[in-house]
C-alpha positions in Angstrom: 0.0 0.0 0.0 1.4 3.2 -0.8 1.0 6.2 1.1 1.2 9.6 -0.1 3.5 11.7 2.2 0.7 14.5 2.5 -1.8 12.9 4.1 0.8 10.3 6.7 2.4 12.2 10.1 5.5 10.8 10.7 7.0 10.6 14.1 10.1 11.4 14.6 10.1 13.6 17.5 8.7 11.2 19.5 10.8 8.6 21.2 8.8 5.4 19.5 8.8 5.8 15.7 5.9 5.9 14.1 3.7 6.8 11.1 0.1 7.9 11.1 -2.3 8.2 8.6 -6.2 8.4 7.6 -7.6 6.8 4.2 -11.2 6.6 2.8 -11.9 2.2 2.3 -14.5 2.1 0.7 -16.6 5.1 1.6 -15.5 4.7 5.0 -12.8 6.5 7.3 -10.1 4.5 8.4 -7.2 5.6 11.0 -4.0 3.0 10.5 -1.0 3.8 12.8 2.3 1.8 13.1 4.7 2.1 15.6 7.9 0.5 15.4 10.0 -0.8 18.4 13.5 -2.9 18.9 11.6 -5.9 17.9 8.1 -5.2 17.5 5.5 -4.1 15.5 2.0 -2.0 16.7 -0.4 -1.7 14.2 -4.0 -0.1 15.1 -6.4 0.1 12.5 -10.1 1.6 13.3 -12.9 2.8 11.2 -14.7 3.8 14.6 -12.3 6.1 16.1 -11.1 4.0 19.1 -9.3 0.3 19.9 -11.9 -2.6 19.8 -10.4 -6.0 19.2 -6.7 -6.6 20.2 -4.7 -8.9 18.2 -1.5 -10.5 18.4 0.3 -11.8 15.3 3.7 -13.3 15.5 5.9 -14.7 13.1 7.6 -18.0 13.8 10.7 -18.8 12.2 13.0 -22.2 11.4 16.1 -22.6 9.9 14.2 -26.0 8.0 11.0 -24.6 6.8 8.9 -22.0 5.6 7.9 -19.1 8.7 4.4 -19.7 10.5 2.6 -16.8 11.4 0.1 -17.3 14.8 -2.7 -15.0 15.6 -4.6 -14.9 18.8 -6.9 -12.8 20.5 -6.0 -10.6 23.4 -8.7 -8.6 23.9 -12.6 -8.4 22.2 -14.2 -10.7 19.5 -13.2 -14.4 19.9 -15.7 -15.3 17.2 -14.7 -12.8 14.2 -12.5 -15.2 11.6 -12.0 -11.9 9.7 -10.3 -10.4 12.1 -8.1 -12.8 12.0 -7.8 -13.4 8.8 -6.6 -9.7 8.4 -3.9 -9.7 10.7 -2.6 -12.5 9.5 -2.4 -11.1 6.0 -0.7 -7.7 8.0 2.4 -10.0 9.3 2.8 -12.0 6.0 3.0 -8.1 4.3 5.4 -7.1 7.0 7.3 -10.0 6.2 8.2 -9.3 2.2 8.0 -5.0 3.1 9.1 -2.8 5.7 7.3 0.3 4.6 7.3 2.2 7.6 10.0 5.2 8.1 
């Protein structure tokens, strides 16, 4: 996904890096913002202006096969494949691009 410098904040005067930005899916106002730690990843994504469902996605790797990615829920929805279905396609993104900063 590209992201036209115009319409992203980035952070760099704050001690966690990150990048903010609001797009228009499909009629709808979405807020994405992704901080980047040591390590780690945040990603929130809302259309309704505040954190529903939390999500953790993490990518596990072996020197003899392919990565696996796991998601589980934190936090929210336990019953919403989507949900999960969408973060797992996030962490396999993040995987092939590192577009943030």
């Amino acid at each position: 996904m590209e992201v036209p410098m115009n319409s992203a904040q980035s952070g760099a005067h704050f001690p966690v890096q990150h990048r903010s930005v609001s797009l228009e899916i499909k009629g709808t106002k979405t807020d994405i913002v992704i901080s980047t730690y040591e390590d780690t990843f945040l990603v929130i994504v809302t259309q309704i202006g505040c954190m529903g469902t939390i999500l953790a996605a993490k990518k596990d790797e072996s020197v003899f096969s392919d990565p696996t990615y796991n998601v589980s829920v934190l936090f929210g929805k336990r019953d919403e494949p989507l949900l999960l279905a969408c973060a797992r396609q996030l962490i396999e993104h993040i995987r092939y691009t590192i577009f943030i900063l």
